[in-house]
Structures are given as C-alpha cells and as structure tokens.
mmCIF file of the protein (N, C-alpha, C, O) and its ligand, coordinates in Angstrom:
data_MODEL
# 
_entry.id   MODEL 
# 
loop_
_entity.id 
_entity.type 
_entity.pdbx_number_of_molecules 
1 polymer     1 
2 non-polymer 1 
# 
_entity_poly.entity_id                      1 
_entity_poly.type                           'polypeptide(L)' 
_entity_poly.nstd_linkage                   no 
_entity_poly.nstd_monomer                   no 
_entity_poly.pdbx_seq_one_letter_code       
;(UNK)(UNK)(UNK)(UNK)(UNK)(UNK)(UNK)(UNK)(UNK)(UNK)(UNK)(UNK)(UNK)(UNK)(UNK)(UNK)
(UNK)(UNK)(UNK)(UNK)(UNK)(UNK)(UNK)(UNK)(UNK)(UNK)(UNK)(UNK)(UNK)(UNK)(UNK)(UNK)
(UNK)(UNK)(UNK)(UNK)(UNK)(UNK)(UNK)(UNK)(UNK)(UNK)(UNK)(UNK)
;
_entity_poly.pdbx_seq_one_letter_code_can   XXXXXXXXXXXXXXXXXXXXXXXXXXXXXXXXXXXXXXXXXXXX 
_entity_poly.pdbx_strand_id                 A 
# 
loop_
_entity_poly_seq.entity_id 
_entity_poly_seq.num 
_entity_poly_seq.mon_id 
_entity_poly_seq.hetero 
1 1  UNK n 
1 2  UNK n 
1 3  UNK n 
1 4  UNK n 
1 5  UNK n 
1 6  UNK n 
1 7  UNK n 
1 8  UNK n 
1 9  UNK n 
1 10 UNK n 
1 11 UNK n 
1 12 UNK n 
1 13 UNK n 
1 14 UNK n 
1 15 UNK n 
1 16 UNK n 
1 17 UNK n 
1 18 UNK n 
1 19 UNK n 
1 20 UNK n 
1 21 UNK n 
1 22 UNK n 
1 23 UNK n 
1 24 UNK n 
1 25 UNK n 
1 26 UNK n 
1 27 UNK n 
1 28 UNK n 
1 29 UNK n 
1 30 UNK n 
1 31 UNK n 
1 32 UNK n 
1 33 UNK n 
1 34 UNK n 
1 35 UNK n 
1 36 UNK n 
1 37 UNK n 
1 38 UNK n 
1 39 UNK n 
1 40 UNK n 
1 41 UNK n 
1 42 UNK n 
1 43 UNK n 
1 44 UNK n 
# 
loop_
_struct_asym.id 
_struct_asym.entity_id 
A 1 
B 2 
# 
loop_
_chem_comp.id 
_chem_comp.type 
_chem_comp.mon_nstd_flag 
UNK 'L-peptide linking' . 
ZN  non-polymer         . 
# 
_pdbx_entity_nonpoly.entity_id   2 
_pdbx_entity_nonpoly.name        ? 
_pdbx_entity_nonpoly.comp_id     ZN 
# 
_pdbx_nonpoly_scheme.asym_id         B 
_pdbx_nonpoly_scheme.entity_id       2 
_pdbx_nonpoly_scheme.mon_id          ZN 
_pdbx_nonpoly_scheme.ndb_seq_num     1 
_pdbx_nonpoly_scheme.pdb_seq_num     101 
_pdbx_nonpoly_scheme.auth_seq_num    101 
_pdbx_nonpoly_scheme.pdb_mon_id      ZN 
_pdbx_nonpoly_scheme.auth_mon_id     ZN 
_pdbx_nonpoly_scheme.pdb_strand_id   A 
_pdbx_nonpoly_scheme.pdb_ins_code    . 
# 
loop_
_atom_site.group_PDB 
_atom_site.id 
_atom_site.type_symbol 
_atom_site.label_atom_id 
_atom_site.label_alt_id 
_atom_site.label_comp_id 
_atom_site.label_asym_id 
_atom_site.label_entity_id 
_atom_site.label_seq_id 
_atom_site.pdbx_PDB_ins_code 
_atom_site.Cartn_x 
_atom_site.Cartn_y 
_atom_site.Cartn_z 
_atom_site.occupancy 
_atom_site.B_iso_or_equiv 
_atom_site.pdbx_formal_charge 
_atom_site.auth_seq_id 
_atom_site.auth_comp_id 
_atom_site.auth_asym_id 
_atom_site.auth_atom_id 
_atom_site.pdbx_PDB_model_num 
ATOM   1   N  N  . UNK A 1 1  ? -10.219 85.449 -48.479 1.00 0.00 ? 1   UNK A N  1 
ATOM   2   C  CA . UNK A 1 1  ? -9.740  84.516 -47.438 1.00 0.00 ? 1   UNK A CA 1 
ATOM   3   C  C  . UNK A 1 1  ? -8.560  85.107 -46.661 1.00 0.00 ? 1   UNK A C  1 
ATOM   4   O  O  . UNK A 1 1  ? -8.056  84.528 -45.699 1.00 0.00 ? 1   UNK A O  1 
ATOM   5   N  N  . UNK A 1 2  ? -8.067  86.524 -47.220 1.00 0.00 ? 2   UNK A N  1 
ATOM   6   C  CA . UNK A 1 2  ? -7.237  87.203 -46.241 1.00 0.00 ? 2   UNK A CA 1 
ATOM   7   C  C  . UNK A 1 2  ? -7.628  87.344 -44.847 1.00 0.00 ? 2   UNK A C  1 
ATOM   8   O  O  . UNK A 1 2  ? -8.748  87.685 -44.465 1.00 0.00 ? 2   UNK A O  1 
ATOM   9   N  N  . UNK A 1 3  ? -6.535  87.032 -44.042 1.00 0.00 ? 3   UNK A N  1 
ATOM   10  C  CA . UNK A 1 3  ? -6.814  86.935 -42.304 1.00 0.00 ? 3   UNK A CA 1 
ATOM   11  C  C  . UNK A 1 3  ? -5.219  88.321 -42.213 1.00 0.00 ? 3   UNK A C  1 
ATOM   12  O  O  . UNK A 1 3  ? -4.027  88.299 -42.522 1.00 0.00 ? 3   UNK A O  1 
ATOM   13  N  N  . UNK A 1 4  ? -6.269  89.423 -41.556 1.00 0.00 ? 4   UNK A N  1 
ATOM   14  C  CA . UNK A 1 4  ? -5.353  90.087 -40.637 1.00 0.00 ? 4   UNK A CA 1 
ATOM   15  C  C  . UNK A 1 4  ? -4.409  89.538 -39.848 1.00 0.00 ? 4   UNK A C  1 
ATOM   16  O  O  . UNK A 1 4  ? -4.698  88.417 -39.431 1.00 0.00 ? 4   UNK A O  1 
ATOM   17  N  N  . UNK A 1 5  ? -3.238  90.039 -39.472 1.00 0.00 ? 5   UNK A N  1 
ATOM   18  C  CA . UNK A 1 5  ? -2.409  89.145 -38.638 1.00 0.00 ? 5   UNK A CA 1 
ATOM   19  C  C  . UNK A 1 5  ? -2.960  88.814 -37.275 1.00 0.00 ? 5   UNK A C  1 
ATOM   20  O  O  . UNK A 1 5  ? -2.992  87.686 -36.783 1.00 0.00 ? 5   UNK A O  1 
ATOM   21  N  N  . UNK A 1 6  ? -3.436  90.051 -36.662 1.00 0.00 ? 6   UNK A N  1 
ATOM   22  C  CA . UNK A 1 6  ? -4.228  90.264 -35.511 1.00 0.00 ? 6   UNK A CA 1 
ATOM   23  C  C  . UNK A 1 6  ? -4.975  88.950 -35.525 1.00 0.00 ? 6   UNK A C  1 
ATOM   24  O  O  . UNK A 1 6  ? -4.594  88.128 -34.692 1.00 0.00 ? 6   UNK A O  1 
ATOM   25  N  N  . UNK A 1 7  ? -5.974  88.603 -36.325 1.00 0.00 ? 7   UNK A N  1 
ATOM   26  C  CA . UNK A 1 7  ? -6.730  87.912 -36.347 1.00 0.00 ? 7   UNK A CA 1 
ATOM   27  C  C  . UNK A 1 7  ? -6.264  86.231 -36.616 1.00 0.00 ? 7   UNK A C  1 
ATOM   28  O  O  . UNK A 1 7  ? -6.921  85.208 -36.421 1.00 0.00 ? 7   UNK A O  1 
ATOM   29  N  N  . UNK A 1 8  ? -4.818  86.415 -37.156 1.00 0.00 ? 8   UNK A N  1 
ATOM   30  C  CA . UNK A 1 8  ? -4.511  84.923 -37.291 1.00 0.00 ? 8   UNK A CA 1 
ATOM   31  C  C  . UNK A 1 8  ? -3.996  84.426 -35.758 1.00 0.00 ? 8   UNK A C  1 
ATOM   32  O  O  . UNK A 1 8  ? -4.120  83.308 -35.258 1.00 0.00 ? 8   UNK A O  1 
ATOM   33  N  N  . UNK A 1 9  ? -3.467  85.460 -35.269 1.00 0.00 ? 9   UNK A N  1 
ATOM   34  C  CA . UNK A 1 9  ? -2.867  84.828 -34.132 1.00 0.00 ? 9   UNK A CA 1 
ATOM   35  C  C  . UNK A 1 9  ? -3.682  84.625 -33.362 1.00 0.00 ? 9   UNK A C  1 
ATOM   36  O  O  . UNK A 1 9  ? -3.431  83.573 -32.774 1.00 0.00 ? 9   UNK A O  1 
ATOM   37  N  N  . UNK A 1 10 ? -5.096  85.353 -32.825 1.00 0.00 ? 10  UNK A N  1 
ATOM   38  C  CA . UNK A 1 10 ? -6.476  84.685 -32.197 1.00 0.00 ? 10  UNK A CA 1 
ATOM   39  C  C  . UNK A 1 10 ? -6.498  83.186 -32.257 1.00 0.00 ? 10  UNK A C  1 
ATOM   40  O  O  . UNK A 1 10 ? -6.383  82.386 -31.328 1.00 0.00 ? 10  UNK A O  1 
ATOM   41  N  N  . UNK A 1 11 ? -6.651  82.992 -33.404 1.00 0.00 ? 11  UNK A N  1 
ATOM   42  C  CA . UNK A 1 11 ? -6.910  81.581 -33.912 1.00 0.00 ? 11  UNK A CA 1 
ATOM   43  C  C  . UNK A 1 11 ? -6.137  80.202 -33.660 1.00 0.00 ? 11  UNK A C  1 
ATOM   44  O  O  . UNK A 1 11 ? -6.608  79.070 -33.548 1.00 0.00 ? 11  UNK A O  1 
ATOM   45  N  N  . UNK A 1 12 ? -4.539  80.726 -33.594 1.00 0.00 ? 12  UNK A N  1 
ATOM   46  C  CA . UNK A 1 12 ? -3.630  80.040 -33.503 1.00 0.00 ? 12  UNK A CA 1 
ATOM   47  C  C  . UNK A 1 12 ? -3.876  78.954 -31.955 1.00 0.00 ? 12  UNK A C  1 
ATOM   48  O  O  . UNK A 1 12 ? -3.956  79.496 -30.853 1.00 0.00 ? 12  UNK A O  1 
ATOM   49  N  N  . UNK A 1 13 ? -3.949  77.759 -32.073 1.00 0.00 ? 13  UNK A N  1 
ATOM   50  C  CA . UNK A 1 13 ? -4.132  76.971 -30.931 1.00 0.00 ? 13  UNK A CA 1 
ATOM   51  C  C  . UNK A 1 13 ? -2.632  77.559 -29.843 1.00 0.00 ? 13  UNK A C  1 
ATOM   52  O  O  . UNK A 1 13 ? -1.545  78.074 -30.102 1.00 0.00 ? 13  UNK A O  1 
ATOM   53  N  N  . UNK A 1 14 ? -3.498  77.033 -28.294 1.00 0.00 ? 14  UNK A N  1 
ATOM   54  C  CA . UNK A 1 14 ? -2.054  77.131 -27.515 1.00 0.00 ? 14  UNK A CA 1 
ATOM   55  C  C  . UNK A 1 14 ? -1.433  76.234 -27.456 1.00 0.00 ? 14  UNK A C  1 
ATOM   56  O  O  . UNK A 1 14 ? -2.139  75.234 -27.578 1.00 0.00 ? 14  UNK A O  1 
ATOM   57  N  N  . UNK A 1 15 ? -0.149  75.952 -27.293 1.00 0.00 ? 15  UNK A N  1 
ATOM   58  C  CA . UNK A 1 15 ? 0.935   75.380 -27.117 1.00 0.00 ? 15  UNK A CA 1 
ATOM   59  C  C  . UNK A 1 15 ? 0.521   74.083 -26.355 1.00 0.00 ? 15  UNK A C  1 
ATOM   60  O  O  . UNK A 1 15 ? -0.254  74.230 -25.409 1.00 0.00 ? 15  UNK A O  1 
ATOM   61  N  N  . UNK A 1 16 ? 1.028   72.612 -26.720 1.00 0.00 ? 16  UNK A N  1 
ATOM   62  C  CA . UNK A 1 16 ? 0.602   71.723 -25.922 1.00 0.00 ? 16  UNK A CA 1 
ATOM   63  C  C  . UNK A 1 16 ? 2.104   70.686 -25.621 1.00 0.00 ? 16  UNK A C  1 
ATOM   64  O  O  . UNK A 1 16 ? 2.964   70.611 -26.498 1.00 0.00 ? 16  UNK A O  1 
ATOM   65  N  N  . UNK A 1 17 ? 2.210   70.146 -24.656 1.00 0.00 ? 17  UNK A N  1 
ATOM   66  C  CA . UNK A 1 17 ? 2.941   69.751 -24.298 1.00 0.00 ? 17  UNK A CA 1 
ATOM   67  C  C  . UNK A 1 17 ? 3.117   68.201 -25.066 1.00 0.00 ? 17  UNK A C  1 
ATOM   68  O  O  . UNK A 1 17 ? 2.194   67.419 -24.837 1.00 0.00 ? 17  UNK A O  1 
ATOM   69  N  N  . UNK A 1 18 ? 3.936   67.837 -25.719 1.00 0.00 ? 18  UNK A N  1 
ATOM   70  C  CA . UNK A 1 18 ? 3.767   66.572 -26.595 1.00 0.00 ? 18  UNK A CA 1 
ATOM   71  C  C  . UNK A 1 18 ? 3.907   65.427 -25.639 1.00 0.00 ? 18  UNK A C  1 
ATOM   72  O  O  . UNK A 1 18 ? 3.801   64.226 -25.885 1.00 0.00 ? 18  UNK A O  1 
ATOM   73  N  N  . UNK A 1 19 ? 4.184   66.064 -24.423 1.00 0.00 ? 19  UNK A N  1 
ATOM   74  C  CA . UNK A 1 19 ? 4.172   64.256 -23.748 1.00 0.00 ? 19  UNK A CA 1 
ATOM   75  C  C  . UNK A 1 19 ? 3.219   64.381 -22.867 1.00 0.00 ? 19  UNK A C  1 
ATOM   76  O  O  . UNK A 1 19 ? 2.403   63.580 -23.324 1.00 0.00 ? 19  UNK A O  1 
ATOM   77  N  N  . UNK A 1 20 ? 2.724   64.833 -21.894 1.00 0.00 ? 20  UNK A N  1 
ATOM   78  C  CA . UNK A 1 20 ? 1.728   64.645 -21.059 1.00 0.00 ? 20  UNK A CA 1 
ATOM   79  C  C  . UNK A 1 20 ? 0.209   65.597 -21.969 1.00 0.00 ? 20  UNK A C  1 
ATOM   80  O  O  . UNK A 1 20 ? -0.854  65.122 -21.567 1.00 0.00 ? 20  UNK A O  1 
ATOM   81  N  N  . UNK A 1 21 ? 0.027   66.584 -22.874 1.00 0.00 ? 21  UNK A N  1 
ATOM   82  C  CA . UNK A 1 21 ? -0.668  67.460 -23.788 1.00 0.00 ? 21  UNK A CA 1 
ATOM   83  C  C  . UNK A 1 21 ? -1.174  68.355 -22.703 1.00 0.00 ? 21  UNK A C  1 
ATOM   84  O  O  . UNK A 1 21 ? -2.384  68.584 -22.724 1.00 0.00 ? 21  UNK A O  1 
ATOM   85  N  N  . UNK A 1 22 ? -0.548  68.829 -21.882 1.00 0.00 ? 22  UNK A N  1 
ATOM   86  C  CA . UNK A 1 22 ? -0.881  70.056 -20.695 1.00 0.00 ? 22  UNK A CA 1 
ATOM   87  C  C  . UNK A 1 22 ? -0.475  71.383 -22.006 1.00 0.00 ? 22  UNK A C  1 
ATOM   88  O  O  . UNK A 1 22 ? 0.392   71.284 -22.874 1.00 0.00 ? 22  UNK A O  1 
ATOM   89  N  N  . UNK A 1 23 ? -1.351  72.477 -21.784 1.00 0.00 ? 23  UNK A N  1 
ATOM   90  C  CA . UNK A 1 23 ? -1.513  73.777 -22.163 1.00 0.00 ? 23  UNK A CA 1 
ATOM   91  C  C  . UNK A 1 23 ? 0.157   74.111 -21.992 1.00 0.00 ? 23  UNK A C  1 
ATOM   92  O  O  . UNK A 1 23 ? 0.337   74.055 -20.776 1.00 0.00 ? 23  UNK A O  1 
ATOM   93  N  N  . UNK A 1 24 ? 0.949   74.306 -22.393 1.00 0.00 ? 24  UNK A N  1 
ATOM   94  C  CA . UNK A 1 24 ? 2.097   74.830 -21.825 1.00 0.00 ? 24  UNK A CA 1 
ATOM   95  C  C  . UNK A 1 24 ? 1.555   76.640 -21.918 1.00 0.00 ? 24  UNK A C  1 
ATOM   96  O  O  . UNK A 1 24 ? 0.825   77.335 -22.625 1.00 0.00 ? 24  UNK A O  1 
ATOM   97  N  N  . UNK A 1 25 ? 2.356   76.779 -20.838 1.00 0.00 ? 25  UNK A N  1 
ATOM   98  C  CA . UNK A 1 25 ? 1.821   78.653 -20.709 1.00 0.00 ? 25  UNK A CA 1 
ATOM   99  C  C  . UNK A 1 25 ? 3.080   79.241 -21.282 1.00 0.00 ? 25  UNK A C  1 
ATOM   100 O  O  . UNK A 1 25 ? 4.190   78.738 -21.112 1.00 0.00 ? 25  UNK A O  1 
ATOM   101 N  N  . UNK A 1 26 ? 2.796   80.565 -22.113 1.00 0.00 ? 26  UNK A N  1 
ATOM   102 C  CA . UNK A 1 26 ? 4.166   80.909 -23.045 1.00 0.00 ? 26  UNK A CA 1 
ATOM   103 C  C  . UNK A 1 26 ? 5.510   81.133 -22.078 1.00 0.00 ? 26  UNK A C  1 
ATOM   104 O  O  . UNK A 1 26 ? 5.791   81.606 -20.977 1.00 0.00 ? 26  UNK A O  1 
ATOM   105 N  N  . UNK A 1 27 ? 6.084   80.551 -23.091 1.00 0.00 ? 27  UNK A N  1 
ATOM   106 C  CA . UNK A 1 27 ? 7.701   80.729 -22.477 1.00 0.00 ? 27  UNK A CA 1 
ATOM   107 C  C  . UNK A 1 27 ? 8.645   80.952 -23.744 1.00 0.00 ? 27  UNK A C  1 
ATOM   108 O  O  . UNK A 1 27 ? 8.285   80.975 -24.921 1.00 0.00 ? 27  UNK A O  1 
ATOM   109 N  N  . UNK A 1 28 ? 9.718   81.085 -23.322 1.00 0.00 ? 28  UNK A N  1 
ATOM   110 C  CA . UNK A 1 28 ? 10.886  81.230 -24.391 1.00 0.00 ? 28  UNK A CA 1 
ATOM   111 C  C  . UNK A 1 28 ? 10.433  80.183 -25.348 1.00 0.00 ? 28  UNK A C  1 
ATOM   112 O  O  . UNK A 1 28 ? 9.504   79.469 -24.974 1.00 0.00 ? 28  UNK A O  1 
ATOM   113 N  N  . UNK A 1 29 ? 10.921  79.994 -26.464 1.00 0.00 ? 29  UNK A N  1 
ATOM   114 C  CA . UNK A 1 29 ? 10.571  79.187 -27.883 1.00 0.00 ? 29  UNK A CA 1 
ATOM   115 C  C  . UNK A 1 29 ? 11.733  77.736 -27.383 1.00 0.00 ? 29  UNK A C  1 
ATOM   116 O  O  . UNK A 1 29 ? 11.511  76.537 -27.554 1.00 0.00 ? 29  UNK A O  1 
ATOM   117 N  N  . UNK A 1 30 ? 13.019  78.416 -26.713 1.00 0.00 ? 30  UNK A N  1 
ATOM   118 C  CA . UNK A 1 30 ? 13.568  77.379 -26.123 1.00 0.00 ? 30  UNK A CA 1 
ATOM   119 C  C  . UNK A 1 30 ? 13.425  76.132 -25.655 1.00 0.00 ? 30  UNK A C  1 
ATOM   120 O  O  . UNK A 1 30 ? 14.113  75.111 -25.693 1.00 0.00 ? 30  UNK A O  1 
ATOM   121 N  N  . UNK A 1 31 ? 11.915  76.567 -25.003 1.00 0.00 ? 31  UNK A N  1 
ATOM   122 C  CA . UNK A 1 31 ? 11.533  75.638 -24.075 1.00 0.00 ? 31  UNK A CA 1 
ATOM   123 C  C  . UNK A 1 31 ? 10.718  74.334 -24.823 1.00 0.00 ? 31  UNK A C  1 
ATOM   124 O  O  . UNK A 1 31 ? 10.009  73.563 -24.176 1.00 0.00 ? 31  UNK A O  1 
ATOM   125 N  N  . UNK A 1 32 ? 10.955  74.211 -26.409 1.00 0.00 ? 32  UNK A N  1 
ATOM   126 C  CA . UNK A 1 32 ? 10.231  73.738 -27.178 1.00 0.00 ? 32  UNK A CA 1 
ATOM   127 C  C  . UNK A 1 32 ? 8.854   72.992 -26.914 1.00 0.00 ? 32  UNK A C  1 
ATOM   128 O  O  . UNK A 1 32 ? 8.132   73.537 -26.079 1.00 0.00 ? 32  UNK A O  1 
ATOM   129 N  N  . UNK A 1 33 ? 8.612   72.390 -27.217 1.00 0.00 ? 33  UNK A N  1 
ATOM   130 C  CA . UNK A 1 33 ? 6.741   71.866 -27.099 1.00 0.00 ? 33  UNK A CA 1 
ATOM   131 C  C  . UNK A 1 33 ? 6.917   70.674 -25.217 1.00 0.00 ? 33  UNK A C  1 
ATOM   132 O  O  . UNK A 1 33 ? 6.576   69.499 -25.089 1.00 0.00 ? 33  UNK A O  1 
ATOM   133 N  N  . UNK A 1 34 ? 7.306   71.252 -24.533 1.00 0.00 ? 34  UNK A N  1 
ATOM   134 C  CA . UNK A 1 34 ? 7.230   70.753 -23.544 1.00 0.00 ? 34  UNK A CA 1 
ATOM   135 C  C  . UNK A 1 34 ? 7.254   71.776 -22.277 1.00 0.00 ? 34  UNK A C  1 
ATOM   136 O  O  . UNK A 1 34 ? 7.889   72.800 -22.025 1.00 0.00 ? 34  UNK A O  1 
ATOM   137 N  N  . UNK A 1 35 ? 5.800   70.657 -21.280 1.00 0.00 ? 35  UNK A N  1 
ATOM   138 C  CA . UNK A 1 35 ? 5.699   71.337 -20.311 1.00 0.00 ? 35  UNK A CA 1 
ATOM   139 C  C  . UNK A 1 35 ? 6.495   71.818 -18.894 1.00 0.00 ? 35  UNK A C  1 
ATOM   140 O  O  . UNK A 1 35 ? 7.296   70.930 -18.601 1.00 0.00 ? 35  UNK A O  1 
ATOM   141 N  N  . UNK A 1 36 ? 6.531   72.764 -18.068 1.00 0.00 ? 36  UNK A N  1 
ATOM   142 C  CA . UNK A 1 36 ? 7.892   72.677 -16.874 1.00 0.00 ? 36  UNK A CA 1 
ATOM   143 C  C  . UNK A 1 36 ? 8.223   70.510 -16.554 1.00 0.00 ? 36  UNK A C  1 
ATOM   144 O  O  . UNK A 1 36 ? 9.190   69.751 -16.621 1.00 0.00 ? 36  UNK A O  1 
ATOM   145 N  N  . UNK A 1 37 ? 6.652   70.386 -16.201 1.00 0.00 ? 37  UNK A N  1 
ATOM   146 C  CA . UNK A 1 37 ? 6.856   69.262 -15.788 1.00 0.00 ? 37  UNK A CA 1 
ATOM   147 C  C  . UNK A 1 37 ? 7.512   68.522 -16.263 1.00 0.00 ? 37  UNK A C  1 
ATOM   148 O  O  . UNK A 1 37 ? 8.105   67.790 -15.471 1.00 0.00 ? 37  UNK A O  1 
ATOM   149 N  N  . UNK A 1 38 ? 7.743   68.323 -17.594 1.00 0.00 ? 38  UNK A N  1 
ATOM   150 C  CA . UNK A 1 38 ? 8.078   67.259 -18.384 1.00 0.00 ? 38  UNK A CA 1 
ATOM   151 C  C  . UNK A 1 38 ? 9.827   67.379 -18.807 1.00 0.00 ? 38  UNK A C  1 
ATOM   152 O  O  . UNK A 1 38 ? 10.531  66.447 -19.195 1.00 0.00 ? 38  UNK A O  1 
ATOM   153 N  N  . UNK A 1 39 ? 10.258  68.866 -18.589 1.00 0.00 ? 39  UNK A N  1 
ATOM   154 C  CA . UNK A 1 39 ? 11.204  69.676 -19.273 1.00 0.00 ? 39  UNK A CA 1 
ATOM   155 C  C  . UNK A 1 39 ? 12.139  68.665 -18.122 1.00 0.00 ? 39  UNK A C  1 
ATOM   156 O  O  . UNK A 1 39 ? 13.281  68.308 -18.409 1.00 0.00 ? 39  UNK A O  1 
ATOM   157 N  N  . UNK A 1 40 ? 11.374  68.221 -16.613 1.00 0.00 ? 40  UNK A N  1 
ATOM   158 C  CA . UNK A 1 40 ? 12.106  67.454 -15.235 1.00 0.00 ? 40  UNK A CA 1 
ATOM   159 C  C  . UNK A 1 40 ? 12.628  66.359 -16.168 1.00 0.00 ? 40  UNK A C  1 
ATOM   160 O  O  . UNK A 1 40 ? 13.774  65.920 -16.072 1.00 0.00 ? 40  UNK A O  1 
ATOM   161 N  N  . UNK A 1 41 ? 11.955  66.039 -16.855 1.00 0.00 ? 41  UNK A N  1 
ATOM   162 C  CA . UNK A 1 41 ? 11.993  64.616 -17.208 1.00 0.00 ? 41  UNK A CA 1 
ATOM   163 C  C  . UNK A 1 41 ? 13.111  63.843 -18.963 1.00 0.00 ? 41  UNK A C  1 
ATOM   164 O  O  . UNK A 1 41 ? 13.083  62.862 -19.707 1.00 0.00 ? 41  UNK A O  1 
ATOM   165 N  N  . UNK A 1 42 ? 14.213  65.607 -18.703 1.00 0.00 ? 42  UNK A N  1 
ATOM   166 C  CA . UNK A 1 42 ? 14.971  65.338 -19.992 1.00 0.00 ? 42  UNK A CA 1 
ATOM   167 C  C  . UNK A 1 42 ? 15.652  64.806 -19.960 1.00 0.00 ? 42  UNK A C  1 
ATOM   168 O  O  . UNK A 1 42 ? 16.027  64.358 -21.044 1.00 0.00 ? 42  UNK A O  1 
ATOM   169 N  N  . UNK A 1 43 ? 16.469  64.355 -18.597 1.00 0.00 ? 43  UNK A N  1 
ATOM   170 C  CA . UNK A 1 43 ? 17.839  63.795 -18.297 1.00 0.00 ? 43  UNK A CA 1 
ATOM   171 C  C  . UNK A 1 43 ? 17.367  62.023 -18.456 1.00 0.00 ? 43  UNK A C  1 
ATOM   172 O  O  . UNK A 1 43 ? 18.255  61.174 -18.536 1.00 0.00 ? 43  UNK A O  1 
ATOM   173 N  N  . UNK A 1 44 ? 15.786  61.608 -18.487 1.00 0.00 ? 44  UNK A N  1 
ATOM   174 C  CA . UNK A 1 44 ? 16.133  60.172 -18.506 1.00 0.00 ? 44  UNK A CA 1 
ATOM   175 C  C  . UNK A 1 44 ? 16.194  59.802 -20.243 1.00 0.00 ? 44  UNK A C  1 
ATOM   176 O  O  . UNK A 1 44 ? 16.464  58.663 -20.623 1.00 0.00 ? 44  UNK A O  1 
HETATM 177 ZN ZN . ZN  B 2 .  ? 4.149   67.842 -20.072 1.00 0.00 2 101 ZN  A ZN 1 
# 
C-alpha cells in the first residue's frame, strides 16, 4: 500500500475555497483555504 511521494501528491485533491468551494489556484499557504474572491470579504 506504499504510495511514492510523486504519486501521492497526484492524488491529493485541489484546494477549495471553504466559503464559496471555487478551486482556489495555488498560492502562498498564507492565503489559507480561501478564494481571491472571498479573501475581499475578510474585513466583514
Ligand atoms: Zn471563495
């Protein structure tokens, strides 16, 4: 049941945005599970 690393990260789902669930496209880790759009929407 060993998975190459190569091969785990294939697998690994992409990033989804927890409030609207848009694909977020990679960014800094900073930018935690949220999309640009939503990142507008920290100050409320
Ligand atoms: Zn979003």
């Amino acid at each position: 049941m060993l998975m190459k690393m190569s091969e785990f990260l294939k697998v690994l789902p992409p990033k989804l945005c927890y409030i609207c669930g848009e694909r977020i496209e990679e960014q800094h880790e900073c930018y935690g599970n949220k999309c640009h759009k939503c990142l507008g929407f920290k100050d409320l």
